[in-house]
Structure formats: structure tokens, C-alpha cells
C-alpha positions as CSV (number, residue, x, y, z in Angstrom):
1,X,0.0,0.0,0.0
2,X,2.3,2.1,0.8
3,X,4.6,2.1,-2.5
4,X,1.4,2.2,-4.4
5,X,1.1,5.9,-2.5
6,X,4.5,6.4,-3.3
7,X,4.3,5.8,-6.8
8,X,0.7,7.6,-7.3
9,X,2.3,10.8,-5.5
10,X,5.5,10.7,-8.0
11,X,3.2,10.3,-10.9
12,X,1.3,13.1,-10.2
13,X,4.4,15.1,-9.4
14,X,5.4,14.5,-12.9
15,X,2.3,15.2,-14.5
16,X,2.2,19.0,-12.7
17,X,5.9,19.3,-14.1
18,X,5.0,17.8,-18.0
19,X,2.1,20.6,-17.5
20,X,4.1,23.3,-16.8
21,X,5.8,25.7,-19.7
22,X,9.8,26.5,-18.3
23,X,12.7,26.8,-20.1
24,X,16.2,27.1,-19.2
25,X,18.6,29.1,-21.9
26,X,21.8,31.0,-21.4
27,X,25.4,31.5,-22.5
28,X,29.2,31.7,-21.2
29,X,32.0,33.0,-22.0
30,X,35.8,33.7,-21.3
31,X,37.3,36.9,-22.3
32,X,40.8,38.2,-22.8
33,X,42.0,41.0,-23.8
34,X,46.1,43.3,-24.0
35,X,46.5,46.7,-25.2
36,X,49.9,48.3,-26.0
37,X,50.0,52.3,-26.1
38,X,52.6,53.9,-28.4
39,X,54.0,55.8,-25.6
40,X,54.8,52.1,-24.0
41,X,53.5,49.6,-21.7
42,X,50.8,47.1,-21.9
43,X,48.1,46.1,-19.9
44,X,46.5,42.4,-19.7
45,X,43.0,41.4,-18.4
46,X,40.7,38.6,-18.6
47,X,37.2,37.8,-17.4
48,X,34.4,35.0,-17.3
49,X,30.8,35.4,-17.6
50,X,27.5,33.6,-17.6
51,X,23.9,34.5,-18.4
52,X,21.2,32.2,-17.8
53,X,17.4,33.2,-18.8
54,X,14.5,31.4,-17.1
55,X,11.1,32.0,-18.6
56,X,7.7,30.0,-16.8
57,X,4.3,30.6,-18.7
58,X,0.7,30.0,-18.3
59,X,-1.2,30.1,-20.9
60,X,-1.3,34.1,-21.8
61,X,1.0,35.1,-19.1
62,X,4.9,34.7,-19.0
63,X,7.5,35.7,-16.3
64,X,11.5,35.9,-17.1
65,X,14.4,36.2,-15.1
66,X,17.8,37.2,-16.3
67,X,20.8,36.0,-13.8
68,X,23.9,37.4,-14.7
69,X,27.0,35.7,-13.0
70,X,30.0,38.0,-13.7
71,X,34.1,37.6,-12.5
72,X,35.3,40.7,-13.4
73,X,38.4,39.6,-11.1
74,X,41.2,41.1,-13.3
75,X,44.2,38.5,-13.8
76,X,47.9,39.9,-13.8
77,X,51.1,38.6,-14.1
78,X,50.7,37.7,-10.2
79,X,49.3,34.2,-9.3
80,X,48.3,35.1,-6.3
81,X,46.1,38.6,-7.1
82,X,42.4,38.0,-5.4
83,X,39.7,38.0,-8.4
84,X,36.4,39.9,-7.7
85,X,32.3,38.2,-9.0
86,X,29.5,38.9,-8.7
87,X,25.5,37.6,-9.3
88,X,23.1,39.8,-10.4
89,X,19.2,39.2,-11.1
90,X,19.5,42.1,-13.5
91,X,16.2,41.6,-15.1
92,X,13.0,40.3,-14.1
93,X,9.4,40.8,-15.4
94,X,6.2,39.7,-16.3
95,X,4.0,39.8,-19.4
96,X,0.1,39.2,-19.6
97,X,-3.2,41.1,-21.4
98,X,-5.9,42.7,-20.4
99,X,-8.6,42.3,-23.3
100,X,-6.3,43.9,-26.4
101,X,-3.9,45.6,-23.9
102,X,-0.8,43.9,-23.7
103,X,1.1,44.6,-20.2
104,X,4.1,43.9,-19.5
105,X,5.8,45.2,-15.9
106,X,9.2,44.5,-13.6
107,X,12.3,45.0,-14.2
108,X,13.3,45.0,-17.9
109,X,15.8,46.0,-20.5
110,X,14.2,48.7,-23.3
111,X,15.8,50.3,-25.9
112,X,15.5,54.2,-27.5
113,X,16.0,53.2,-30.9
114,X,15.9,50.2,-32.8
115,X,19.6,49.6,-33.0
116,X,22.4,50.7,-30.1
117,X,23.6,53.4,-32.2
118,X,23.0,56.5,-30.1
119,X,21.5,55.0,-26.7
120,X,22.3,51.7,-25.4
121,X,19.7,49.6,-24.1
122,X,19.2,50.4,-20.3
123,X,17.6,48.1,-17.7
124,X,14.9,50.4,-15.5
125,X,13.3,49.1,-12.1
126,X,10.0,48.8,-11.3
127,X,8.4,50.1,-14.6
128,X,5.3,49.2,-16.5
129,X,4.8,49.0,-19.5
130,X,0.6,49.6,-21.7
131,X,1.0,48.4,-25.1
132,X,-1.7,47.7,-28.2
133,X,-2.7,47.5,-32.0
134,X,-4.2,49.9,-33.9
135,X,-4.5,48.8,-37.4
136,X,-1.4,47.7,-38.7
137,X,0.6,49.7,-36.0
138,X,1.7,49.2,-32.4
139,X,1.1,52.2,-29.8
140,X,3.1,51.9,-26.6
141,X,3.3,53.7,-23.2
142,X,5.7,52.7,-20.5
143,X,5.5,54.6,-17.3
144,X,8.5,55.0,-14.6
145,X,7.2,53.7,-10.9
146,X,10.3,54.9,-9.4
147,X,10.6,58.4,-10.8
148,X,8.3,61.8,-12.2
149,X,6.6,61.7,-15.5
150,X,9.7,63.2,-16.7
151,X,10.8,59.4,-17.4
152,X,7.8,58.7,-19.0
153,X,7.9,57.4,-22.9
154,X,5.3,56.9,-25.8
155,X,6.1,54.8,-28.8
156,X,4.3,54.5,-32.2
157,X,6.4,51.3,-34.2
158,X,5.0,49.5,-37.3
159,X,5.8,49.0,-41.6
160,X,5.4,51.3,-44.0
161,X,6.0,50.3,-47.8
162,X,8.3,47.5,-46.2
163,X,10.3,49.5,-44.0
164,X,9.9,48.7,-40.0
165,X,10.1,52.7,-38.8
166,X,9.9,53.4,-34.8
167,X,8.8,56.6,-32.9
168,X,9.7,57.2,-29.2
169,X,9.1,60.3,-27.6
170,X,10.4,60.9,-23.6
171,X,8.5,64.2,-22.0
172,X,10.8,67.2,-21.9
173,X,13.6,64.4,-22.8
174,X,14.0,63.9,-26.7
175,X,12.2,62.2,-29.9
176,X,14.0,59.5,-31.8
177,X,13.0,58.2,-35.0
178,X,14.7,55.3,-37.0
179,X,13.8,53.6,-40.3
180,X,15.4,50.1,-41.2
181,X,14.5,48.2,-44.6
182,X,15.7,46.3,-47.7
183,X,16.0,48.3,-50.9
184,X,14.6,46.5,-54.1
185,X,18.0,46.9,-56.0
186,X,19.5,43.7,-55.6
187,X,19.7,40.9,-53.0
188,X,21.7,42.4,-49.7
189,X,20.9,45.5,-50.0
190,X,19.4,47.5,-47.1
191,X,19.9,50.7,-44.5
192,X,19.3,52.3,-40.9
193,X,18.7,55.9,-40.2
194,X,18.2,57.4,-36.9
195,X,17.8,60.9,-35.8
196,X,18.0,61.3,-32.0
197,X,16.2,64.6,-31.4
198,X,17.1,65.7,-28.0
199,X,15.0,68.6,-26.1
200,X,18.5,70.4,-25.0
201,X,19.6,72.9,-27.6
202,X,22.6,71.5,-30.1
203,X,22.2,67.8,-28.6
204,X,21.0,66.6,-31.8
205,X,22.4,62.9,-33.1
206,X,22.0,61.4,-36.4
207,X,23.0,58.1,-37.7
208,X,23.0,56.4,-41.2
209,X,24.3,52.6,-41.9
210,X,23.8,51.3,-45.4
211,X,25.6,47.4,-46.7
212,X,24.7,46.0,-49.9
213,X,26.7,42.5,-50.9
214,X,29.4,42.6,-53.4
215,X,31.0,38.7,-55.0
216,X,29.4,37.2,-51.9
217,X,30.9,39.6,-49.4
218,X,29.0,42.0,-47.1
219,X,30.3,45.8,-48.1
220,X,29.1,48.2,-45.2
221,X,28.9,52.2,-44.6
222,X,28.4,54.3,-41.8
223,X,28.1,57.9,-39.9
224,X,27.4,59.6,-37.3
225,X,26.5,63.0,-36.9
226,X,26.1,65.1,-33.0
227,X,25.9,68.2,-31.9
228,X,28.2,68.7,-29.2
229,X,26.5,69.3,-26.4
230,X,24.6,66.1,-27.0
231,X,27.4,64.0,-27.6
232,X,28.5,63.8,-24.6
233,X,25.4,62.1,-23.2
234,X,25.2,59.4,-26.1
235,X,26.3,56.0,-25.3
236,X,25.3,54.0,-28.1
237,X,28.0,51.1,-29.7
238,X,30.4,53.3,-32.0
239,X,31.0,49.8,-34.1
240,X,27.9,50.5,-36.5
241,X,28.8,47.7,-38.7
242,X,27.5,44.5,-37.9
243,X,26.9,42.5,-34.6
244,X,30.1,40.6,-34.9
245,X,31.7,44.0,-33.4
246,X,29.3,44.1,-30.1
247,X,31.1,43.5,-27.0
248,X,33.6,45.1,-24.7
249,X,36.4,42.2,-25.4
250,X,36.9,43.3,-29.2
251,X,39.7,45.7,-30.4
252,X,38.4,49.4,-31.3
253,X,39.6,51.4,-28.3
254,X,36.1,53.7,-29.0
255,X,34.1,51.7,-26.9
256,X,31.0,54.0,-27.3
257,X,29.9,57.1,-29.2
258,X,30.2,59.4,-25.7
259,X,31.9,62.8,-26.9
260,X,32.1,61.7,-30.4
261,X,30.5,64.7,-32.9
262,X,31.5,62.9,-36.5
263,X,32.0,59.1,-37.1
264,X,32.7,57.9,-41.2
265,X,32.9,54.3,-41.3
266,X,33.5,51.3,-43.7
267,X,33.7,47.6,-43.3
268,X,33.7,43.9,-45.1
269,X,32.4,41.0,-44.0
270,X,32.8,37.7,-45.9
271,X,33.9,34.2,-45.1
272,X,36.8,32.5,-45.7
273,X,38.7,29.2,-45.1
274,X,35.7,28.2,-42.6
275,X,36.0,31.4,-40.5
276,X,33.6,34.4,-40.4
277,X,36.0,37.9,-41.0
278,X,34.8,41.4,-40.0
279,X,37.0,44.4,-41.3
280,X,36.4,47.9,-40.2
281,X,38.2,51.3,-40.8
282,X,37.1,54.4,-39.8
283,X,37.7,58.1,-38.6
284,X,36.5,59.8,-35.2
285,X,35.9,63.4,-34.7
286,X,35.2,64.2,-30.8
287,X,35.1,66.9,-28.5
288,X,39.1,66.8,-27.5
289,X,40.3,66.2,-30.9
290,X,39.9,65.1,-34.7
291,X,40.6,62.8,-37.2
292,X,41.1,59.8,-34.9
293,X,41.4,56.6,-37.0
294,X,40.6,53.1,-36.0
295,X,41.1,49.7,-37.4
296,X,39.2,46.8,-36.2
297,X,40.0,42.8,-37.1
298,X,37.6,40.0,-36.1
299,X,37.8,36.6,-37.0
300,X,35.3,33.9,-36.0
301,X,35.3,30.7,-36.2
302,X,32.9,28.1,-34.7
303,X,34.6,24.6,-33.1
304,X,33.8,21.4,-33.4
305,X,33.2,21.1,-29.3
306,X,30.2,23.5,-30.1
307,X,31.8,26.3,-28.9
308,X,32.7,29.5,-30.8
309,X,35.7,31.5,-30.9
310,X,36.8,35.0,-31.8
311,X,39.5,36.5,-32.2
312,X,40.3,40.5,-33.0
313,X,43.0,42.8,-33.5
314,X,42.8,46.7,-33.9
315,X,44.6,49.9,-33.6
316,X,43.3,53.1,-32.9
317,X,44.2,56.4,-32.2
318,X,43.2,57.7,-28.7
319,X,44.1,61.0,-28.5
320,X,46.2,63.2,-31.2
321,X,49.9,61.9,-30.2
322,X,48.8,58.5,-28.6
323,X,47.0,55.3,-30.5
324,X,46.7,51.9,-28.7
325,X,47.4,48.3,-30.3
326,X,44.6,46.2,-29.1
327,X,43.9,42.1,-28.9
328,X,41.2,40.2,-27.7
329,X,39.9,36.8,-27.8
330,X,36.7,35.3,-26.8
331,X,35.5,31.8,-26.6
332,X,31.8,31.4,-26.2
333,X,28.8,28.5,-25.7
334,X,25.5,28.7,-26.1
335,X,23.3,26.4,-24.1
């Protein structure tokens, strides 16, 4: 009698867990990076990371988690230096509806434009978030729990002829359009425009990206265009060319577009001998000085363990007498 219990109460533990919706997703990685300046010495670092996303639904309603385990313990030529890490539930939310009102409230990441060009993606607390459809577009207002209205956004997103355009407007803050699409000129071919209109007088940002594909290889273009007095609050990637250039371990010493008033940019990106290359070359005007040039080098290759590995090269100029020869390597599985 007993095991009969015992094996009725395991069953119906097993059909509650076949019932339930979870999944279990993340990534790792282990990053290292050395920079030589021109005016001597060099500095080595490396770091390990791992993000895991849990996401448990029931039937309209979903709730994520994002746990982000970080050692940003720097490593030196010393055994014995202490490393530093850290865990972090950066992110965690939930999504439902309310008749045709999708909600959606927590702690979440959301971005100003539709790319990281001029604003990075920022993670607010305790927000909400009122979205719906109206005809073939999607009106959107999130609202700030910890803070004034002045935080406050509106967003208007949708297609128009075939290009995906997006609208967000921050009270007494800024307006920032962007338009992505395809051209009909060829297979490949396509662009990104941003303007970043901010309420402060001269802190206007503009960006334009356009790639088209030449003999099978990706050809890519891009600029940006700030006022200075807005540049300096812009903090959007500076490597407009392609996602194979996000992260902090790769090579261009430019690490965002903070004081930058004039990027021009160009960049390939083709395969070759079973590895994935991404060239860029480029030109930085900023606040402090002009005509700063940068060269960035990353090859990628994915390994037979299932893991994949970059690694970059770059030089770049970071002031008018000084540049800095950078490497980097990362080695990365998804799971």
C-alpha cells in the first residue's frame, strides 16, 4: 500500500511538471584581452561570464528572469592577485493582457532606438509598460514607478511600404525616430537611419548605416552626426557595422559614441577558409580632438566542441599623439 502511494504521488508530481511551460537558456563565456599604447607599456585582463534566462508561462501570461554571474576579477602577471564576482538578477518581469492591452511590468531592458547606435539599451526598475494595435501599427506607453513623469515614454512602431520605422518620444527628454529596410536593388541590400532629437539645444544625433553585398561579401557604410553638447550624453556602440563587433572584449579602443560629434565608417564582412572575417576602418571626430582613426580585425570561427571562438586585432588612435594596439579573444557557448 504504501509504494502504491508512493508511486501515485511521483506520478502526479510528474504530470504538474509535464504541464508546466519552463525553459532554461543562457550562455558563457571567457574573455581576454592586452593593449599596447605607443607611448609604452601594456596592460592584460581577462574575465568569465555567464547568463542564464528562465522564462515560466501559463497560458497568456509569461514571467523571465535574467541572472547574470559575472568575475570581473582582473588576472595579472601575479598568481596570487584576489579576483572579484558577482551575481546579479538584472532583469525580471512579467508579461500578460488585459482584453487587447498587452502589459508587460518588472524590471526590464528597453531600448531608444531600434539599434544601439546613439542609446544603449538600459535596464529600468519597477516600470510598466501599456502596449496595443491599432490597425497595422503598435502604440506603446511605458511609465516609470520609481521616478516623475519626466521618465515617462510613448512609442508609435510598425511598416510602411516595407520599411519597419519606430517613434519614441520621452516628455521634456528627446524624440528618436529610425527607419530600417531592404531596398529593391539587388539581394543584400538594405539601411538604418536614426535621428536622435534631443529637447537640450545643439544635442542633436543622427546616424546612417547602409551594406549591400558585393562577390558574396558584405560591403558596409556608416556615420554619425552630433551636436556637441549632446554627444557627450550618447552611449550607443560606435561599431555600427555589424553584430560581430558588439562587446567590450573586441579591439576598437572607442568603446561608445560618448563625446564623439563625427564618425565615417566602412567595413567587409565575408567568409573565408571556414572562419567568419569582419573588417572595419574608420575616422572619429570628438570633443578633444579630430581625425582619430581606428582599425578593427575579427575573426570567427565556430569549433567542433560547439563552442565558438573570436578573435580580433585593432589599432586606434586615442588622443592626437597616442594610438593603442589592441587584442582580444573570446570563446563562447551557447546552451
Amino acid at each position: 500500500m504504501k509504494k502504491q502511494l508512493l508511486i501515485a504521488a511521483i506520478a502526479a508530481t510528474m504530470s504538474v511538471s509535464a504541464m508546466a511551460d519552463m525553459s532554461i537558456t543562457g550562455s558563457a563565456n571567457v574573455k581576454m584581452k592586452a593593449a599596447e599604447l605607443s607611448t609604452g607599456g601594456t596592460t592584460e585582463s581577462s574575465s568569465m561570464n555567464m547568463d542564464i534566462d528562465f522564462a515560466a508561462k501559463n497560458g497568456g501570461t509569461a514571467v523571465y528572469a535574467h541572472l547574470d554571474f559575472d568575475d570581473a576579477g582582473t588576472v595579472s602577471n601575479d598568481a596570487s592577485t584576489a579576483s572579484t564576482g558577482s551575481l546579479t538578477i538584472d532583469k525580471l518581469w512579467m508579461t500578460t493582457s488585459i482584453g487587447s492591452v498587452n502589459v508587460k511590468a518588472g524590471d526590464y531592458s528597453s531600448c531608444t532606438g531600434s539599434i544601439e547606435a546613439v542609446k544603449k539599451c538600459v535596464t529600468t526598475d519597477n516600470k510598466i509598460g501599456l502596449s496595443t494595435n491599432v490597425g497595422d501599427f503598435t502604440v506603446g506607453y511605458t511609465k516609470d514607478m520609481n521616478d516623475s513623469s519626466a521618465a515617462d515614454t510613448i512609442a508609435l512602431s510598425g511598416t510602411v511600404a516595407g520599411f519597419a520605422f519606430k517613434v519614441k518620444d520621452s516628455e521634456d527628454t528627446y524624440t528618436n525616430i529610425s527607419v530600417k529596410g531592404d531596398l529593391p536593388m539587388g539581394t543584400g541590400t538594405g539601411f538604418y537611419l536614426e535621428n536622435h532629437n534631443a529637447d537640450a539645444a545643439d544635442s542633436d544625433t543622427t546616424v546612417f548605416a547602409a551594406h549591400t553585398t558585393v562577390s558574396g561579401a558584405t560591403v558596409s557604410y556608416a556615420s554619425l552626426d552630433a551636436d556637441a553638447t549632446g554627444a557627450a550624453s550618447n552611449d550607443g556602440d560606435v561599431r555600427l557595422l555589424g553584430s560581430s563587433l558588439i562587446g567590450d572584449y573586441h579591439t576598437a579602443a572607442f568603446g561608445t559614441t560618448a563625446t564623439m560629434t563625427d564618425v565615417q565608417a566602412f567595413g567587409a564582412n565575408f567568409d573565408m577558409a571556414g572562419n567568419n572575417v569582419n573588417v572595419v576602418v574608420g575616422s572619429a571626430d570628438t570633443t578633444a580632438a579630430n581625425d582619430l582613426d581606428f582599425t578593427d580585425i575579427v575573426v570567427q570561427r565556430k569549433l567542433a566542441s560547439g563552442a565558438t571562438l573570436d578573435v580580433s586585432y585593432g589599432v586606434a588612435d586615442t588622443s592626437a599623439t597616442v594610438d593603442t594596439t589592441n587584442y582580444g579573444a573570446i570563446l563562447n557557448v551557447k546552451f
